[in-house]
C-alpha positions as CSV (number, residue, x, y, z in Angstrom):
1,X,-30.4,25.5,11.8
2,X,-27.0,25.4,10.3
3,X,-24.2,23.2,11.8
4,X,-22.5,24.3,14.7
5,X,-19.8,21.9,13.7
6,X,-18.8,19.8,11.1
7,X,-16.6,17.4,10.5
8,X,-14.4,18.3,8.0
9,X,-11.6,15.4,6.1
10,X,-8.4,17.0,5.6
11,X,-8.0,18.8,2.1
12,X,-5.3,17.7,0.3
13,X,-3.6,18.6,-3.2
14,X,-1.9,15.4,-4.8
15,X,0.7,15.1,-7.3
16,X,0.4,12.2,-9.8
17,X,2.8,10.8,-12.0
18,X,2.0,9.2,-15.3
19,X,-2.2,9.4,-15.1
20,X,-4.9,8.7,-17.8
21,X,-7.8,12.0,-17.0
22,X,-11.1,11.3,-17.9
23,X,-13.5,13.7,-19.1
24,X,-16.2,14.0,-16.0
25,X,-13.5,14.2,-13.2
26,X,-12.2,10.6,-13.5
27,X,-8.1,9.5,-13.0
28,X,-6.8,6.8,-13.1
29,X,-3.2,5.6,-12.4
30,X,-1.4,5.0,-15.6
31,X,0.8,2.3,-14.1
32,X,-1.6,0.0,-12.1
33,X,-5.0,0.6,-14.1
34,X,-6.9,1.8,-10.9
35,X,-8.9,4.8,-10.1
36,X,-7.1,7.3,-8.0
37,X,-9.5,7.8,-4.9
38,X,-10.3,11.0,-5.9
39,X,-13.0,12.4,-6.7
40,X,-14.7,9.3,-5.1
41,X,-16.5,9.7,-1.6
42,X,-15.6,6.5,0.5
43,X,-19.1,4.2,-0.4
44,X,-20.3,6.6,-2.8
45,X,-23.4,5.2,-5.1
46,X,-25.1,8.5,-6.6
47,X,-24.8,8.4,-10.3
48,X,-21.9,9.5,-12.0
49,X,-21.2,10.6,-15.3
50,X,-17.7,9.7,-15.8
51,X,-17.6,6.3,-13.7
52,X,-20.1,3.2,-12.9
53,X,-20.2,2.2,-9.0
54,X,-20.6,-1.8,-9.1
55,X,-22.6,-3.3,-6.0
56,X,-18.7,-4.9,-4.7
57,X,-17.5,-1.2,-4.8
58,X,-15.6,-1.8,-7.6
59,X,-15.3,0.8,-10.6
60,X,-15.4,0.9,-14.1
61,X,-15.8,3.6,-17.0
62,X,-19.2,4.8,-18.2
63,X,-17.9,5.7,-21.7
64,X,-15.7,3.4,-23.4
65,X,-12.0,4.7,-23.5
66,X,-10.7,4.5,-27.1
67,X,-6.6,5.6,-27.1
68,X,-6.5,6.8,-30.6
69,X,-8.8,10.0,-29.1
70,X,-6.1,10.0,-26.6
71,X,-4.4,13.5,-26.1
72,X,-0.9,14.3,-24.3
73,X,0.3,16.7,-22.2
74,X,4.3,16.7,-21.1
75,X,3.4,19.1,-18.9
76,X,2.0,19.6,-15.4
77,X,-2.1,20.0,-15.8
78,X,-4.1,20.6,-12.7
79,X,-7.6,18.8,-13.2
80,X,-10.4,21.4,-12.5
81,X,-13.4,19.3,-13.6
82,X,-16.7,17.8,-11.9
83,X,-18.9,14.7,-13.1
84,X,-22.1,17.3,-13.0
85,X,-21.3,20.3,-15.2
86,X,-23.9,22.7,-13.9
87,X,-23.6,25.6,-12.7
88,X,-23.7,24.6,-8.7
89,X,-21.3,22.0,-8.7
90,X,-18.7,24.0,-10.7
91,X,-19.5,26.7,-8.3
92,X,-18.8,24.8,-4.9
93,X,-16.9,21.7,-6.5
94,X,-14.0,23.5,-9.4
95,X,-13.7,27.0,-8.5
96,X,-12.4,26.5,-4.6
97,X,-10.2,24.1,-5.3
98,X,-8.5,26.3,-7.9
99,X,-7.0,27.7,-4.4
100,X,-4.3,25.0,-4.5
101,X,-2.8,26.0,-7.7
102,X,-1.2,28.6,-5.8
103,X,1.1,25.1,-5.1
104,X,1.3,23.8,-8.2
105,X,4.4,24.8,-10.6
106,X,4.1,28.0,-13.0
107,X,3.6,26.4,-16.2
108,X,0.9,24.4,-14.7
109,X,-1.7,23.9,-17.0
110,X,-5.9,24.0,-15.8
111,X,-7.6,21.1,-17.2
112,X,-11.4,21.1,-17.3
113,X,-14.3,19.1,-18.8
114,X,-16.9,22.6,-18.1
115,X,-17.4,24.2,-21.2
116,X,-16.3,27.6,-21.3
117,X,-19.1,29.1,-22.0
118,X,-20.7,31.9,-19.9
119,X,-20.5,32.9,-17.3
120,X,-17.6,30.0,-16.4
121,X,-14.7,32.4,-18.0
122,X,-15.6,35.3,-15.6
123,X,-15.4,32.8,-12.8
124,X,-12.5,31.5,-13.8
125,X,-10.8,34.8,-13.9
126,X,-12.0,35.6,-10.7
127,X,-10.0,32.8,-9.2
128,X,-6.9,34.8,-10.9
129,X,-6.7,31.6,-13.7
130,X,-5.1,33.1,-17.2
131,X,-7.6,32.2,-19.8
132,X,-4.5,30.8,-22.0
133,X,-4.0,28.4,-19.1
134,X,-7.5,27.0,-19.8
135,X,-7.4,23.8,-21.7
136,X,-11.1,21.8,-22.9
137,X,-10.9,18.3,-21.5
138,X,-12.9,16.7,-24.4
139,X,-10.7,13.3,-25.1
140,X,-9.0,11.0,-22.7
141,X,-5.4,12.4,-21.7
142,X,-2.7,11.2,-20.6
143,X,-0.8,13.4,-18.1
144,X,3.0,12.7,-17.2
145,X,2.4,14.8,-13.8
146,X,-1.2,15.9,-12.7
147,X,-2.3,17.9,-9.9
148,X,-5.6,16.3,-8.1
149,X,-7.2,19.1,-5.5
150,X,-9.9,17.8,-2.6
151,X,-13.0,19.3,-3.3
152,X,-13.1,21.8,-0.4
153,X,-17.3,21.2,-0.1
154,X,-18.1,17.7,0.2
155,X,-22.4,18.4,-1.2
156,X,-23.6,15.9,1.7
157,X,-21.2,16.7,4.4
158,X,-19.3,19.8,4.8
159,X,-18.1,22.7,3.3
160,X,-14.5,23.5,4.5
161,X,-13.4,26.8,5.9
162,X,-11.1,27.5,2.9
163,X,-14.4,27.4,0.5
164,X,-15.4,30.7,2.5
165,X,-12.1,32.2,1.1
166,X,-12.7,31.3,-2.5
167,X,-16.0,32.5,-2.4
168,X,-14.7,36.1,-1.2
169,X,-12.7,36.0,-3.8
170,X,-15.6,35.2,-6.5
171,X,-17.5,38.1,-4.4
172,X,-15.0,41.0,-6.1
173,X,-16.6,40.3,-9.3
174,X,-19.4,42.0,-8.4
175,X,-17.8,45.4,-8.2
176,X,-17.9,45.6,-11.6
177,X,-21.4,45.3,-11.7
178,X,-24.1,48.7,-12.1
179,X,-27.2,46.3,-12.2
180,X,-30.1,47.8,-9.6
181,X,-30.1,45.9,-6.7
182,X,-33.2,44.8,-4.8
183,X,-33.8,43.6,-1.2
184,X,-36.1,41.1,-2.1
185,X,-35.3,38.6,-4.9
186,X,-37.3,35.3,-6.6
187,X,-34.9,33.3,-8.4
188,X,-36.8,31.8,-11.2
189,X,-36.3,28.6,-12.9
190,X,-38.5,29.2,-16.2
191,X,-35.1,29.7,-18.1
192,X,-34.4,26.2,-17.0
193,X,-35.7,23.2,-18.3
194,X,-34.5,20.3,-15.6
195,X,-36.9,20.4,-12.3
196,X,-39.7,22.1,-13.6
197,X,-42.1,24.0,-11.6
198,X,-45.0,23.9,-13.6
199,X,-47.3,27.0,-12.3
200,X,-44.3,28.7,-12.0
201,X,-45.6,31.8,-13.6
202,X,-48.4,31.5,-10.6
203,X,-45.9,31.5,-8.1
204,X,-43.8,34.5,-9.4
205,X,-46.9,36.4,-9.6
206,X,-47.7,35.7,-6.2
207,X,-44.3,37.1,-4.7
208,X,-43.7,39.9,-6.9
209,X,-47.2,41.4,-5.2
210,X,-45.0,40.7,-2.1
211,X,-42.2,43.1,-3.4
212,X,-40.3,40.3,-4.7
213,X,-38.2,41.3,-8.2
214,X,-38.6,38.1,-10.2
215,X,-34.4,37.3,-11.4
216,X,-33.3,34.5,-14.4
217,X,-29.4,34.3,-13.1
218,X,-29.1,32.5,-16.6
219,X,-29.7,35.8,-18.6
220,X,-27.3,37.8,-16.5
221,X,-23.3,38.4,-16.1
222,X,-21.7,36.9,-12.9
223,X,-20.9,39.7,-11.7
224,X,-24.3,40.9,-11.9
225,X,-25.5,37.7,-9.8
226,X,-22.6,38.8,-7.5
227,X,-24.0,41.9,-6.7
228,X,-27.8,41.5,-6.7
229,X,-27.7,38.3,-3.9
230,X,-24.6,40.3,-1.9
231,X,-27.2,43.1,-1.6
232,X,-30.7,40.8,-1.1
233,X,-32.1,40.7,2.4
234,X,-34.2,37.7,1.5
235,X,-34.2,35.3,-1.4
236,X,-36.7,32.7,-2.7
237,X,-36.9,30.4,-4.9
238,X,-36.9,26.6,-6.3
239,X,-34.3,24.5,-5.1
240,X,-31.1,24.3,-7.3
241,X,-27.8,25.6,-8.4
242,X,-29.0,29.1,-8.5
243,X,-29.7,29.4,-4.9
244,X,-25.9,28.7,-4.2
245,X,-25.5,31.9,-5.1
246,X,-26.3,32.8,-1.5
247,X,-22.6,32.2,-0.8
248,X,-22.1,35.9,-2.0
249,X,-24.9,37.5,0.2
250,X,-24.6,38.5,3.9
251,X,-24.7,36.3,6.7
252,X,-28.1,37.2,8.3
253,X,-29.8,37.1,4.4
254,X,-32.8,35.1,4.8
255,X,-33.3,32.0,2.3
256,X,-36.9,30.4,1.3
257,X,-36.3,27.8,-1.0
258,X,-39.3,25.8,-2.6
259,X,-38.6,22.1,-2.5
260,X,-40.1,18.9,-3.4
261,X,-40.7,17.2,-0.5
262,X,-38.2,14.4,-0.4
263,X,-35.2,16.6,-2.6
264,X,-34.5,18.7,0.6
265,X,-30.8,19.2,0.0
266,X,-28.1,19.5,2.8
267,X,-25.7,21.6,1.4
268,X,-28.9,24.2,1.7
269,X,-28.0,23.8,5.3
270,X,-24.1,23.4,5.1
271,X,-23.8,26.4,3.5
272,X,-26.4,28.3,6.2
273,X,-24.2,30.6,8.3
274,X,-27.1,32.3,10.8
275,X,-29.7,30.6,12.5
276,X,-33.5,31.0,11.7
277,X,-32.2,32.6,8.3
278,X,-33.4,29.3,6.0
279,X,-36.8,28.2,5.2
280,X,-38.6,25.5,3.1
281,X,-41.6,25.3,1.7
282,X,-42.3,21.6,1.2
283,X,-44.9,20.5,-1.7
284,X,-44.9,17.2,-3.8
285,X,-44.1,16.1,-7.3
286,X,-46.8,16.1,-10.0
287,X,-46.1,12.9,-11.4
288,X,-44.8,10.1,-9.1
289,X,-42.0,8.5,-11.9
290,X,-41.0,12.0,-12.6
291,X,-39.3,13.1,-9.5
292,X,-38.1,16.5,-10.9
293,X,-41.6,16.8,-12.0
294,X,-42.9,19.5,-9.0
């Protein structure tokens, strides 16, 4: 069932002076050496890619930070990056909070770690950013002011009301789109080589004699993604960024998602609007040291 309520921590856009910016959505305070709290979660110990979490809480860089890669920027940058650059956490995590540069002064700059490749420009533009504003975070940089934006879904907690608005926003990108629609979609993940489901070709079989049309996202436009989930009355599929994509389809769509039991994730259900609409189907990995493995 999805939540009736959450409790959401109050978003918040900060303006830093003088900041070192990290590839992998780290910052730290130029003048005093220590991590600004964001992007941290308080007590967060999941791995990630741009900073090591020490058992005493304390914090320290995965990569070594070498200042003659250093880049600088004398003008305002807003930091529009993730620690995980795939596709679901630049969806939920970097394009909402690109809402707050609405704040931020007009020769802000957006600095981002996600490589521009597709379909990340078209969902960029979407959000209204200028292409030319777009600069690759590939060095350490050091920021005289920087803008640092609350992610407005927390993956394990909540997703914030604004995050509906920035996802209507993404949504008019599939105007553009003349691909057929269908009302019954399975999101494949053969395209994909992380989390493998390995009779995959089995499964797809057995839901396209259910009047499922089988979909690769990776092969098609975003705008085309836009406008075949906004027009799906149900949608299956392995678990994984894909599947977010059900933040463009109606309310009362029905989600099945295929899940190794054990990786049930809760933004499935934070991001649930209707009850009864999501469904797993629970099944076990193949090889007990390969988790992903299903």
């Amino acid at each position: 069932r999805p939540f009736e309520r959450m409790h959401v921590l109050p978003r918040s856009l900060r303006r830093v002076p003088e900041v070192l910016v990290m590839p992998g959505q780290v910052a730290v305070d130029a003048t005093t050496g220590r991590v600004v709290p964001y992007p941290m979660m308080a007590g967060e110990t999941h791995p990630h890619n741009g900073l090591r979490v020490w058992p005493d809480g304390k914090l320290s860089f995965t990569h070594p930070l070498r200042r003659r890669t250093a880049v600088s920027f004398d003008q305002p940058v807003f930091l529009a990056d993730t620690s995980h650059h795939i596709y679901g956490h630049v969806l939920l995590e970097v394009l909402p909070r690109l809402l707050f540069l609405d704040h931020c002064p007009p020769d802000t700059l957006v600095l981002t770690g996600v490589k521009m490749q597709p379909p990340y420009p078209e969902m960029f533009a979407a959000m209204g950013v200028d292409p030319a504003r777009i600069v690759s975070l590939e060095t350490p940089a050091w920021c005289r002011e920087a803008y640092l934006a609350d992610n407005f879904v927390d993956l394990r907690n909540f997703v914030a009301p604004r995050a509906w608005e920035a996802f209507a926003r993404l949504a008019r990108a599939g105007e553009r789109s003349t691909v057929p629609t269908a009302d019954r979609l399975y999101v494949s993940r053969r395209g994909i080589r992380r989390r493998a489901l390995v009779n995959e070709a089995e499964v797809e079989a057995l839901f396209a004699r259910r009047g499922f049309t089988i979909l690769s996202p990776e092969a098609l436009s975003f705008a085309d993604q836009v406008r075949l989930f906004a027009q799906a009355r149900v949608i299956a599929g392995p678990g994984g960024s894909a599947l977010h994509n059900m933040v463009f389809s109606r309310p009362d769509t029905r989600v099945l998602i295929l899940a190794i039991d054990g990786l049930v994730l809760p933004i499935d259900t934070l991001l649930t609007r209707e009850p009864g609409t999501l469904t797993y189907v629970l099944g076990t990995s193949t090889d007990p040291r390969r988790l992903y493995l299903a």
